[in-house]
C-alpha positions as CSV (number, residue, x, y, z in Angstrom):
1,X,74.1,55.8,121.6
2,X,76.4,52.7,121.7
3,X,77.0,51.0,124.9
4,X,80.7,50.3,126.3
5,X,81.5,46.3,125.3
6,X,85.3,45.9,126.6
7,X,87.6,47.5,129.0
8,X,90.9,45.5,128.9
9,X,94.2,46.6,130.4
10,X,98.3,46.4,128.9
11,X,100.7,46.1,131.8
12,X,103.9,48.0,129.9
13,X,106.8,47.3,132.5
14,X,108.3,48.7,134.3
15,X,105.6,50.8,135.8
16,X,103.0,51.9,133.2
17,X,99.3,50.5,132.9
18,X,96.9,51.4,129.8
19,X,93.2,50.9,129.6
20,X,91.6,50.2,126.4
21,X,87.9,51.2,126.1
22,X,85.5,49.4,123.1
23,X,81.9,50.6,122.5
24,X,79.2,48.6,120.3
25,X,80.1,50.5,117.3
26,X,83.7,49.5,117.5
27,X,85.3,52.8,118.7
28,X,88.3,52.6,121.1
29,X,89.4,55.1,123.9
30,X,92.9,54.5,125.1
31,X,94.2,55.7,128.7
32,X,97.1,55.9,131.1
33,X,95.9,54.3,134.5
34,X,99.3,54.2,135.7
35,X,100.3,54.6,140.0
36,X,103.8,54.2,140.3
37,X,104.4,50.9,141.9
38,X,101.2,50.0,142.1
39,X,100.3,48.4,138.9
40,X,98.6,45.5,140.1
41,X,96.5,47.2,142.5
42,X,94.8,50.0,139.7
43,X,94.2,46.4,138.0
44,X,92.8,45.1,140.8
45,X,90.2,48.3,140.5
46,X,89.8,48.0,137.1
47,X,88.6,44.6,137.6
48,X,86.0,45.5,140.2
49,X,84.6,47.8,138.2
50,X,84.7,46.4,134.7
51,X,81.2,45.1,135.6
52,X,80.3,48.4,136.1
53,X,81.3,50.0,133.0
54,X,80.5,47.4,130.5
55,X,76.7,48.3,129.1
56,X,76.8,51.8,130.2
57,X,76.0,54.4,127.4
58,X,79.9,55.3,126.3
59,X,78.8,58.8,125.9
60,X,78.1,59.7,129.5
61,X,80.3,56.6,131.3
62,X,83.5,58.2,129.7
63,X,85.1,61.8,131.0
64,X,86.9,62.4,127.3
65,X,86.5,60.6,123.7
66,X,89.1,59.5,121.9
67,X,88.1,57.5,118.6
68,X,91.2,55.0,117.5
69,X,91.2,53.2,114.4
């Protein structure tokens, strides 16, 4: 099972947040993390729990795959 190795986030303004997910194997989930007008505080809890995420199996850290090449 490969481990997730990079969460990183895209601020699109005006209002819209996506989080990209990377595992060991190189496969990438993409996400909406939006709260309208609260962009800088979902990054703020992406942040805190980046730590949290990165090493976790992807398999069973993740709710839905979504493989992007």
């Amino acid at each position: 099972m490969a481990k997730i190795k990079t969460v990183e986030y895209f601020r699109l303004p005006p209002r819209w947040l996506f989080v990209k997910i990377v595992d060991d194997d190189g496969n990438a989930g993409w996400g909406e993390a939006s709260l309208e007008g609260h962009t800088q505080a979902v990054e703020g809890c992406l942040d805190a729990y980046r730590s949290r995420l990165i090493g976790m199996e992807a398999e069973y850290a993740l709710a839905r795959k979504n493989n992007v090449d």
